[in-house]
C-alpha positions as a printed Julia matrix, in Angstrom:
116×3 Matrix{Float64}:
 -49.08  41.92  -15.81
 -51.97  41.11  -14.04
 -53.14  38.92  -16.77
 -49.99  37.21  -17.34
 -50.56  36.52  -13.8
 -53.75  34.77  -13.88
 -52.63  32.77  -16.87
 -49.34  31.65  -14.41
 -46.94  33.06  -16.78
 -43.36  33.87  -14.67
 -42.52  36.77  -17.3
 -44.07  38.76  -19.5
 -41.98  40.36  -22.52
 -43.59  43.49  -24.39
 -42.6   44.94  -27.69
 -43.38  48.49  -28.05
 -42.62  50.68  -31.67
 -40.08  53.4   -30.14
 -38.88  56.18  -31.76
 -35.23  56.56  -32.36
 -33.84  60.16  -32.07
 -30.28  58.62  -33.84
 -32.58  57.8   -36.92
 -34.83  60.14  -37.22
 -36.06  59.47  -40.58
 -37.28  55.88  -39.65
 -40.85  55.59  -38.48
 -41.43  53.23  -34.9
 -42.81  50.08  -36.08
 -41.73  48.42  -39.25
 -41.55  49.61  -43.02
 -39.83  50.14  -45.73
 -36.83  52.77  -45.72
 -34.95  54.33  -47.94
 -32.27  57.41  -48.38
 -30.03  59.04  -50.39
 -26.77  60.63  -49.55
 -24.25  62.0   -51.69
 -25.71  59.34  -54.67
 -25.45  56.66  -52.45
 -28.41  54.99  -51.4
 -29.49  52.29  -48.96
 -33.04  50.83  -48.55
 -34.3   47.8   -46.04
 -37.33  46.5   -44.73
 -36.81  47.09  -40.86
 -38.08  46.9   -37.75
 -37.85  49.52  -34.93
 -39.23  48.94  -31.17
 -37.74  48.36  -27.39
 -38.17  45.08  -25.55
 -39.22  45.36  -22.22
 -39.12  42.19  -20.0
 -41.19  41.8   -16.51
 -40.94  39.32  -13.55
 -44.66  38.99  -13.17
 -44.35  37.92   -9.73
 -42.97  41.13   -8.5
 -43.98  43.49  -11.46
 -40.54  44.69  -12.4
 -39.24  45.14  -14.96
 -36.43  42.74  -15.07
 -34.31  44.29  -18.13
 -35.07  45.71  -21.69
 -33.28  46.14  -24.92
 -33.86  47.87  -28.2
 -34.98  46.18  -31.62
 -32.78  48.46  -34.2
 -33.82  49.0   -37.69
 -31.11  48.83  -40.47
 -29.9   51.67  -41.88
 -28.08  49.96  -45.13
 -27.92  47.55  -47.16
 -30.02  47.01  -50.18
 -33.55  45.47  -50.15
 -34.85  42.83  -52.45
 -37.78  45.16  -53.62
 -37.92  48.74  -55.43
 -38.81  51.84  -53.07
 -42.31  53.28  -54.95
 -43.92  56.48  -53.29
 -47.69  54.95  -52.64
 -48.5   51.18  -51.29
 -50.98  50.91  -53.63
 -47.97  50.86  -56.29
 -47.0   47.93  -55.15
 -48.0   44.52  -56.74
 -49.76  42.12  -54.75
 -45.77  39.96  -54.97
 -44.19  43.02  -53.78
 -46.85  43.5   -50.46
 -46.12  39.66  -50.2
 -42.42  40.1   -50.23
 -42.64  43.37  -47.99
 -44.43  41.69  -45.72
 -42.09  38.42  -45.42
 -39.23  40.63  -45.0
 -41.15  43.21  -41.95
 -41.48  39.6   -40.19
 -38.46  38.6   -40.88
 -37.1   41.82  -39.32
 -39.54  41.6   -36.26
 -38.21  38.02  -35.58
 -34.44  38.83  -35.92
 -34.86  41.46  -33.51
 -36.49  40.37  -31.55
 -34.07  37.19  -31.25
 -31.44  39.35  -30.9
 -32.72  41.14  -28.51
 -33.62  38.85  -26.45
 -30.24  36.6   -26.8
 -28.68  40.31  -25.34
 -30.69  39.98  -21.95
 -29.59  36.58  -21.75
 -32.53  34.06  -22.95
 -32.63  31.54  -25.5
């Protein structure tokens, strides 16, 4: 905060990786996920963290909101057990679609606490 401050920023938003005790399976961050159930299965690129937003004038926290991962749908790329499986395309595409994921979140999450 206190270097928001300095620069003369009026609020300060921080995204933190939080776990998720409803989806227990996804890692905090961003990744790749994938499950079976019953012979169904569902794989995305997601993104999993909380929002926290500060008034930096009077250091509190002003409201906060979660960034949820998917938990279906299908993803554009194959679920392999080691990164270094992947083609240099596939890290490419991976690592479009993480971003992608961070921004949408993020978006959303922010358009929930009411800025735009």
């Amino acid at each position: 905060l206190g270097l928001a401050q300095e620069q003369g920023f009026d609020t300060l938003i921080v995204v933190q990786p939080t776990p998720y005790t409803n989806e227990k399976f996804i890692t905090p961050g961003y990744g790749l996920y994938e499950r079976t159930f019953f012979g169904n299965t569902s794989r995305c690129v997601y993104s999993l963290f909380t929002i926290d937003v500060f008034a930096v004038s009077s250091r509190h926290r002003i409201g906060w909101e979660w960034g949820f991962p998917c938990t279906s749908g299908g993803a554009a790329i194959e679920w392999k057990d080691d990164y270094a499986k992947y083609t240099s395309e596939e890290r490419a595409l991976l690592r479009r679609l993480a971003e992608e994921s961070v921004k949408d979140n993020v978006l959303k999450a922010l358009t929930t606490l009411g800025y735009q």
